[in-house]
One Martini backbone bead per residue (centre of mass of N, CA, C, O) as a GRO file, in nm:
protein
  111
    1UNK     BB    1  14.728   0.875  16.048
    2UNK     BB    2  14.555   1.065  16.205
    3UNK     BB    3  14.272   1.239  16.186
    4UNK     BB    4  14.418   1.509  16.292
    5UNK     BB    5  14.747   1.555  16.194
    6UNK     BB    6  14.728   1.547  15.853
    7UNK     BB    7  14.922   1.224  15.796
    8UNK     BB    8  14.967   1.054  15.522
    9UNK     BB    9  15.120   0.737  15.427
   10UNK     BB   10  14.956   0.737  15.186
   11UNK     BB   11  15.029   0.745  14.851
   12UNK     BB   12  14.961   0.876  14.560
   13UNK     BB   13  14.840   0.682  14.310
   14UNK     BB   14  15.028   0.871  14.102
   15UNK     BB   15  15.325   0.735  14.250
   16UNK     BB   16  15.249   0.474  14.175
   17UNK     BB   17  15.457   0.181  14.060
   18UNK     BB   18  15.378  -0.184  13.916
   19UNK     BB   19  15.575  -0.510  13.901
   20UNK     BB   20  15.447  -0.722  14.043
   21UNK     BB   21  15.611  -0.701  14.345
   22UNK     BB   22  15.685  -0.403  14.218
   23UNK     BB   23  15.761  -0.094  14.434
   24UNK     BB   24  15.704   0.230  14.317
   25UNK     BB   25  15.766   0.563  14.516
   26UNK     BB   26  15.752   0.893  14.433
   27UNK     BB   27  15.880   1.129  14.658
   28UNK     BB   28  16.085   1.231  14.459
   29UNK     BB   29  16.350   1.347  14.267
   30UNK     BB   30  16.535   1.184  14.505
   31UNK     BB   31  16.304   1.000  14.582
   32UNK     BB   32  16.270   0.620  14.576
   33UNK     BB   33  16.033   0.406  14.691
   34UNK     BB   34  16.133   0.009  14.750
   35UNK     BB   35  15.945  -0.240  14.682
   36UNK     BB   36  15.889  -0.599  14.801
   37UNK     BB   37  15.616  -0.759  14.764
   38UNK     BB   38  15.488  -0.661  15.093
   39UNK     BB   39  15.327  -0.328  15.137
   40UNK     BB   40  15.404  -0.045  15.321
   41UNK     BB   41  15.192   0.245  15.494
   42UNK     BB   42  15.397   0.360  15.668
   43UNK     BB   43  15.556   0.574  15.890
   44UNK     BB   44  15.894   0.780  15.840
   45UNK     BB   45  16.105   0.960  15.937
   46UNK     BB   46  16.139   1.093  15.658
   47UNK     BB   47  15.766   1.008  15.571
   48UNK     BB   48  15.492   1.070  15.754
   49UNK     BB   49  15.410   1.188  15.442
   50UNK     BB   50  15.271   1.095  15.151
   51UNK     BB   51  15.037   1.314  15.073
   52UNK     BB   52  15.152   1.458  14.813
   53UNK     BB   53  15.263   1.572  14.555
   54UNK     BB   54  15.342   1.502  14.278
   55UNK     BB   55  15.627   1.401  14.101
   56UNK     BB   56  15.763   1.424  13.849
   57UNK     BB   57  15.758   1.184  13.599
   58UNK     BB   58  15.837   0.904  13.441
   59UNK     BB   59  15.696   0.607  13.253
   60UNK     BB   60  15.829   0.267  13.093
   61UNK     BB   61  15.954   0.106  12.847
   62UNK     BB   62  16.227  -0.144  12.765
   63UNK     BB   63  16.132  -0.402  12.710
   64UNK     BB   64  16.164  -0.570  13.003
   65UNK     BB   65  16.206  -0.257  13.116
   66UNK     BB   66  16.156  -0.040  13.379
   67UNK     BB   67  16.119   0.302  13.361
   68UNK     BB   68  16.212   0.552  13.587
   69UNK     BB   69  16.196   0.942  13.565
   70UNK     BB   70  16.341   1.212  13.682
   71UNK     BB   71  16.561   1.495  13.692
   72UNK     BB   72  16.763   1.264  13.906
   73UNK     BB   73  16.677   1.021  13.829
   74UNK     BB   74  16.714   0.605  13.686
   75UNK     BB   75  16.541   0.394  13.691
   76UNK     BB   76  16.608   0.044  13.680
   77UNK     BB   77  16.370  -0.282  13.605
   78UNK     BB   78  16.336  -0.613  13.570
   79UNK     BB   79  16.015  -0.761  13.482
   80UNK     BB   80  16.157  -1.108  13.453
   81UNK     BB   81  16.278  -1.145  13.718
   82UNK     BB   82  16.307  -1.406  13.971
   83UNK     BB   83  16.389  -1.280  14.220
   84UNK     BB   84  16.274  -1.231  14.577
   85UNK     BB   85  16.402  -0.956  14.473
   86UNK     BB   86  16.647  -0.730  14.478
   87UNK     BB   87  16.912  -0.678  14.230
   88UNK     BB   88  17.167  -0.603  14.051
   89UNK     BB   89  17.046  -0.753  13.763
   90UNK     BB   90  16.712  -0.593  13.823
   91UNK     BB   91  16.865  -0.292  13.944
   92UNK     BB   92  16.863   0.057  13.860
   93UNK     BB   93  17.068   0.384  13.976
   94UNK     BB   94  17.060   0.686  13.863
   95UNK     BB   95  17.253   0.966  13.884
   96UNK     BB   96  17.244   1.205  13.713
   97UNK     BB   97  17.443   1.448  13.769
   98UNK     BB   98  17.688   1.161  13.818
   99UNK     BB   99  17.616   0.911  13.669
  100UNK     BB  100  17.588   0.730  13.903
  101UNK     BB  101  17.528   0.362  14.024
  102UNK     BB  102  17.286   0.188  14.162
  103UNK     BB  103  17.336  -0.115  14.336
  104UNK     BB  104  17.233  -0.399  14.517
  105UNK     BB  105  17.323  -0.588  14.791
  106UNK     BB  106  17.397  -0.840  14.940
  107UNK     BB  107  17.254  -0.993  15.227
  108UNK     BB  108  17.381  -1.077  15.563
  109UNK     BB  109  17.389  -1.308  15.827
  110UNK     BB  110  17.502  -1.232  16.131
  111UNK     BB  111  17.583  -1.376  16.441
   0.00000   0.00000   0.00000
């Protein structure tokens, strides 16, 4: 943000985890932010602030899985995986409260 603002997109360094190319910013206990490849701190209608207090959450290993866990979410990440982004193989998101697993789906270029 500007200097005047109050602003900083950028998140503080104890809320990323990175493992390879996969970036995970811990912004809330139900939101992960997750990026792969070349990461970017500018601000989005979200969240224009990214500098706020840290949430509680861990990270660990599984195995080859990188797991981040808040009181609401459950990332599971293989940290060996070959795609050159995120897929349903090697990401998966669990909502504690409902059980369901969020896993990303193929995107397609429709023209």
């Amino acid at each position: 943000g500007r200097a005047d603002d109050g602003l900083d997109p950028t998140p503080d360094p104890a809320a990323v985890v990175t493992s390879g190319q996969a970036r995970f910013t811990v912004l809330s206990e139900f939101i992960i932010r997750m990026q792969f490849g070349q990461s970017h701190d500018e601000p989005t209608f979200a969240f224009l602030n990214r500098r706020m207090p840290v949430p509680a959450f861990s990270k660990a290993m599984d195995g080859d899985w990188l797991l981040i866990n808040t009181t609401s979410l459950r990332l599971r990440y293989l940290t060996t995986s070959q795609p050159a982004t995120f897929s349903e193989e090697n990401l998966q998101v669990a909502v504690v409260s409902t059980e369901r697993t969020w896993k990303p789906v193929p995107t397609f270029n429709i023209t």
